[in-house]
N, C-alpha and C positions, 0 to 999 in steps of 0.2 A: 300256557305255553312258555316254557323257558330258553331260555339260550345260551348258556351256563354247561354246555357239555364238558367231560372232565378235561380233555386236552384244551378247550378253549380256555376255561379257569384257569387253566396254569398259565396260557398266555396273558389271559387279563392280567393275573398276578407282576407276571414279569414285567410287561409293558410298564404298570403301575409301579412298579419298585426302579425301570430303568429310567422313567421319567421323573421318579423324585431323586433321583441322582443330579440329574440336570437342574433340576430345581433349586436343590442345596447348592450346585458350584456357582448358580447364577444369583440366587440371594447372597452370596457370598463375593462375587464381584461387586454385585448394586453394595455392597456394604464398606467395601473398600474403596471402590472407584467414583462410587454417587454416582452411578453413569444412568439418565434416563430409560436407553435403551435395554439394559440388566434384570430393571423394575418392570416395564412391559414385558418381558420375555416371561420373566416369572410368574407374574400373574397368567400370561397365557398358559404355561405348563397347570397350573394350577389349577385353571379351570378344566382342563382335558384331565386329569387326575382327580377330579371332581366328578366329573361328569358319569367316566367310565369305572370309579371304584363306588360310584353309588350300585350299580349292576350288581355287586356281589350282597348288598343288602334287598332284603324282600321289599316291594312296593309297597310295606304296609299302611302308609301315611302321606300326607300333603305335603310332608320337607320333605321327603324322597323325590317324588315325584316331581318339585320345584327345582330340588337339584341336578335333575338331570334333565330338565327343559332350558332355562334361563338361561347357564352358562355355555348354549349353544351360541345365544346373539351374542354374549358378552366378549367371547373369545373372536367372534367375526368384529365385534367393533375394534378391540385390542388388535388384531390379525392387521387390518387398514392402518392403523396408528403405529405398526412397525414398518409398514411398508413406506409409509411418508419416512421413519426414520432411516429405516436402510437405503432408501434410492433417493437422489439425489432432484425433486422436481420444483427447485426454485424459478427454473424459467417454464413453467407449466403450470399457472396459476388457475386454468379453469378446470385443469384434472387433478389439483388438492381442493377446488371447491366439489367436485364432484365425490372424490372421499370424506368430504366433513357432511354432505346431503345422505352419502349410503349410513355413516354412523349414527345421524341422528335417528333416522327411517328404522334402523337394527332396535337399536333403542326404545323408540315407539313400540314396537313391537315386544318389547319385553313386559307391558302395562299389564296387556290382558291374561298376559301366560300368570302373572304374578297371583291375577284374581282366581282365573281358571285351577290354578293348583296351590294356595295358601286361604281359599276361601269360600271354595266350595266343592265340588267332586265331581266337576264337569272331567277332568283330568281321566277319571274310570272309562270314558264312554269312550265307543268307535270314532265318533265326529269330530273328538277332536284328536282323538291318533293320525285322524285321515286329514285333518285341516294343517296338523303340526308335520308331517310328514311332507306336504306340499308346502308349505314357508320355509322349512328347514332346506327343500332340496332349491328354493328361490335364492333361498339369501346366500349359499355355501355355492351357485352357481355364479351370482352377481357379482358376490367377493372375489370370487379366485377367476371367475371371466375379466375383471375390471384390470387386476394384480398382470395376469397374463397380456391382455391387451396394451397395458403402461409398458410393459419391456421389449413386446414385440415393434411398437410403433415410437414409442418415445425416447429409449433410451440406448446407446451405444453398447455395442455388442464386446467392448473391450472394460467394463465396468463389470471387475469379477465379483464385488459386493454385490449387485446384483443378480448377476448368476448366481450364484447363492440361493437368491431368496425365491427367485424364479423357479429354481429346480426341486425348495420345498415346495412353492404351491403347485406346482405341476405333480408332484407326488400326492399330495392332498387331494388335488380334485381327481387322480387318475383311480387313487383309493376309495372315493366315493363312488365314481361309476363303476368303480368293479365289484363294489359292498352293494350297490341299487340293484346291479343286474344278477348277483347269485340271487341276494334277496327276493325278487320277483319270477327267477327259472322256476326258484326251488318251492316255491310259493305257489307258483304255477301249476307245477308238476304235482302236487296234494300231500306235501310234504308238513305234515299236521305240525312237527315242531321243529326249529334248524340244532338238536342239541345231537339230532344223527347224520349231522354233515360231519365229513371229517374235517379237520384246522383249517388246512389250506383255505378253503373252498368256501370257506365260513363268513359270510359276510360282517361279521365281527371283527373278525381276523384282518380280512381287506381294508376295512376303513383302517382300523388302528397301527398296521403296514404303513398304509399313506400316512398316516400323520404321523407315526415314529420317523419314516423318512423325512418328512418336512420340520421336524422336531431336531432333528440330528443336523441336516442341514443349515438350520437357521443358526443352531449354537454355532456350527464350524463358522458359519457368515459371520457372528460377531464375534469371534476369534480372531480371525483376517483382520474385521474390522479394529479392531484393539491394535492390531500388531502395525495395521499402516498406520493407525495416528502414533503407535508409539515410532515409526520410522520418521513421520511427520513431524513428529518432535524432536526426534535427532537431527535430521537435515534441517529444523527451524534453528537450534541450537547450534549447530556447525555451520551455517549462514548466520548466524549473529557474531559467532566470532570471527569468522570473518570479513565479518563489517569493522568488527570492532579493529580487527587488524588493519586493516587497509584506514580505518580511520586515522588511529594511530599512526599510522605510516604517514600518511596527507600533514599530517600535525606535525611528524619530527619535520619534513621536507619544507613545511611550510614555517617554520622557524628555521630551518637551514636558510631558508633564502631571504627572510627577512633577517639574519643576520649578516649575510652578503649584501642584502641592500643597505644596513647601518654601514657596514666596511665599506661598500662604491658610494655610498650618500658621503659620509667623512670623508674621504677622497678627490670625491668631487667638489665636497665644497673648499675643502682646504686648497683645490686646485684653484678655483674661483677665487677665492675670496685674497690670493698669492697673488694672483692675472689684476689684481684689483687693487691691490697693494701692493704696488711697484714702483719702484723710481719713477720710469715713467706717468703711469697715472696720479701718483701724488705731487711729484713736479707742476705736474696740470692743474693739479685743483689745488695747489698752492701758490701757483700763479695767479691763477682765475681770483681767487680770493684777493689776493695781495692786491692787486688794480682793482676791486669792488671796493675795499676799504679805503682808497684812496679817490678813488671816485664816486660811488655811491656807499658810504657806508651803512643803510638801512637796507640795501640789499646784500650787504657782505655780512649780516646777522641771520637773513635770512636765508641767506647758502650755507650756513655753518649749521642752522639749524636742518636746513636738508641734508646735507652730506654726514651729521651726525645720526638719521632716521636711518639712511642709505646704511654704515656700517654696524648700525644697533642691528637690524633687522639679518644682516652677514654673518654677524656672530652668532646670533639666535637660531638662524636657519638650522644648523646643527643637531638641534635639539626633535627631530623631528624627522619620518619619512615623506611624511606629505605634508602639506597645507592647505587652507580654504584658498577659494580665488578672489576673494574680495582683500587679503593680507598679501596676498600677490600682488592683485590692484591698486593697494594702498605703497606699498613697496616700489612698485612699476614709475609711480607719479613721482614720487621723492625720487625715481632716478633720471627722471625725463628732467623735471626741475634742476639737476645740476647740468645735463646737456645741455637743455636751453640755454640756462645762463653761460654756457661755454661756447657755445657758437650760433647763440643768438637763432634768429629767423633761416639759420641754416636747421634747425630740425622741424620738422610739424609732427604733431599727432593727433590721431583719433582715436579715441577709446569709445565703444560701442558694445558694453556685456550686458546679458542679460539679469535682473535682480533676482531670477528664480533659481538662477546657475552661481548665485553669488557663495552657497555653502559648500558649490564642488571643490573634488582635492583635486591633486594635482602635485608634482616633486616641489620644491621650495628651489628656488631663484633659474624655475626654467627661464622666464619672459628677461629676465639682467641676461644671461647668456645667448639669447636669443637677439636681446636690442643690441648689447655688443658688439656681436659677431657684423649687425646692420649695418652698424658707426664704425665698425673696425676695415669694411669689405670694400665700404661705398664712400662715394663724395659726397661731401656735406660742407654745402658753401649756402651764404643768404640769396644766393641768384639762382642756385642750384638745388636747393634745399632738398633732403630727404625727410619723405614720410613714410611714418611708421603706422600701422593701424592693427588693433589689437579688438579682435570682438570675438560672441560666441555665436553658435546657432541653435535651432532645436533642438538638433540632433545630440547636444550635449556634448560639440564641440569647441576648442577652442582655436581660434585662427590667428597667426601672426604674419605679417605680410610689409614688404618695404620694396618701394619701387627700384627696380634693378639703376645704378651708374656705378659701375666700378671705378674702382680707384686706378690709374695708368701703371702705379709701381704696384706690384704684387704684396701683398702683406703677410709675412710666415702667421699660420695659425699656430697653438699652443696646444691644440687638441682637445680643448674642455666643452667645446659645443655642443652641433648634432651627434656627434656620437656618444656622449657624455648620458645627453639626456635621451636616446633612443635604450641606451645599455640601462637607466632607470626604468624605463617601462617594461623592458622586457622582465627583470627582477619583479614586478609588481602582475606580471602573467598577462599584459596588457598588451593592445595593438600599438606596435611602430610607429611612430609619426611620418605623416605623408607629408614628400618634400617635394616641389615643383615649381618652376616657374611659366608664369601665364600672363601673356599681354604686356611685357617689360615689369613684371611682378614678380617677386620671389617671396614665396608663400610655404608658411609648416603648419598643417594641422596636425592637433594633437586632441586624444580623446581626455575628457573629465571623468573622475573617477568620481563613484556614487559613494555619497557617506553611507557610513554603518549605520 
């Protein structure tokens, strides 16, 4: 019994000529692109062009016969290996183990077809047309039942990769049952050979329908598939520059403002360090001195040696947007040390920082403008004394704080202060220093800034 009618030969033909079309453009991407999914495709066409241009050779032998059994599983194993590559089931880790259980089973099953037709001639006999008949229509139902069930239950109706691949297998399996039931009408009916059906109706014709459709389908599927990752890479590529613009951008603005903080840093210090050297204040500390050397002169060495740390450290500030707080603290001391000595037990202090806060930065001569402003606001007498207290907290702040007496005559400020050092922070993208007073306290925190 043959099944080789002339109209159907011509369809084999064509099938086979239009499926090595596909084959060549798809060895021909896998050759360009290295793309995994190129190399299974091909092989699948290959095996279906295998299978069904052995048809046109007579069964005379055991390679015939093997090739046109074997690459039945081979192509269901290949079939499950592009389905994992076309649809997307990283969060469905028990239905990829269930496609690596169907491949190996496919697999198994190709042991005995190998012996049955490369090693002996069971291959000739009815039992095993009728046994391989019945595996064939198993495994071609389990494949494309399993395929169809993952899209209907698993996956989002808006993944047109998918649909793709969904709408070959559903041509595939609808090609099978419509190749199973002419085959068995017409079989039924005592139709001794199917080479007097006409094409249509030919169950040769139906199968190889369904699989040109699933055939066609899958190429268009990774066609899509190519063109989104090529989209993919353009919009990854236009999000890079992107970034990289907006980086850029962060970069000039972020040098724009650190060169506005060098301009208000030099401004302010030159303000400071003017407010600092003044008639006034050097009158005072050349007083102060003048009666130490005349009364204590081992203390008037070592106020010259303070008031010398105090202007070294003025000059230097300069050189810098921040500083640690421990060169703060050292600076802070050398200027408490000239107050003291200038009115005596009318100042107190407590210094209270923490040593793990001691690498924090911070603008350079906030806590001088800050003590200042204390001694500049308030009374400071030995009966009256003002304290000053200076600590941090966990929170990686720091606190400055002086018990409120003001002075009866009002003192003009100069301007270099709180606002001085708030307009620094804000340059540096930082929180404002909180001003308040609490309980006869007048208190500023300020945040520490985290070294690089």
């Amino acid at each position: 019994m043959t099944l080789l009618s002339p109209g159907y030969q011509q369809w084999l033909l064509l099938f086979i000529g239009a499926a090595a079309v596909l084959l060549a453009a798809n060895l021909l991407q896998w050759v360009v692109r290295r793309d995994r999914i190129y190399l299974l495709y091909s092989l699948y066409v290959f095996l279906w062009i295998t299978s069904f241009g052995l048809e046109l050779v007579a069964p005379a032998d055991n390679i015939v016969a093997f090739g046109r059994t074997v690459p039945f599983y081979l192509f269901s194993i290949i079939y499950l290996e592009l389905a994992v590559e076309f649809i997307d089931l990283s969060d469905h880790p028990r239905l990829v183990r269930w496609y690596r259980i169907m491949q190996y089973t496919w697999f198994i099953c190709t042991l005995p077809e190998i012996y049955f037709n490369l090693f002996s001639d069971l291959w000739r006999t009815d039992w095993h047309e009728a046994q391989l008949n019945v595996i064939r229509t198993i495994v071609m139902a389990a494949t494309n039942f399993t395929i169809l069930y993952t899209f209907v239950k698993h996956l989002k109706r808006t993944d047109v990769l998918a649909r793709f691949f969904f709408a070959g297998t559903l041509a595939l399996w609808v090609g099978e049952i419509l190749s199973t039931i002419s085959l068995h009408m017409h079989l039924g009916n005592g139709i001794p050979a199917l080479d007097q059906l006409p094409l249509l109706i030919h169950p040769g014709f139906l199968m190889q329908a369904g699989i040109f459709l699933d055939l066609a389908l899958v190429s268009l599927g990774i066609s899509y598939r190519q063109q989104r990752q090529a989209m993919r890479q353009v919009i990854a590529e236009q999000e890079l520059i992107r970034e990289r613009e907006q980086h850029l951008r962060r970069q000039l603005e972020a040098d724009l403002i650190l060169e506005q903080l060098k301009q208000q840093h030099t401004e302010a210090q030159m303000k400071a360090l003017q407010s600092q050297v003044n008639p006034h204040f050097l009158f005072n500390a050349l007083n102060t001195l003048s009666s130490l050397i005349d009364e204590t002169p081992s203390q008037a060495i070592d106020y010259v040696d303070e008031l010398s740390s105090v202007y070294r450290y003025l000059l230097r500030a300069g050189d810098g947007e921040l500083t640690t707080l421990s060169q703060e603290m050292g600076f802070i001391q050398s200027y408490f040390h000239l107050l003291r000595t200038r009115y005596g037990n009318g100042v107190h202090t407590d210094l209270l920082t923490m040593d793990t806060h001691k690498e924090a930065l911070l603008p350079p001569l906030t806590l001088q403008l800050l003590v200042e402003n204390a001694v500049k606001h308030n009374v400071v007498l030995p009966h009256q004394p003002l304290t000053i207290r200076i600590r941090t907290t966990p929170e990686r702040q720091l606190v400055i704080e002086n018990n409120i007496q003001r002075r009866k005559v009002r003192v003009e400020s100069n301007g270099v202060g709180l606002s001085n050092i708030a307009f620094k922070y804000k340059l540096l993208n930082q929180s404002s220093p909180h001003i308040e007073e609490v309980d006869g306290w007048f208190r500023v925190t300020l945040p520490l800034l985290q070294p690089v």
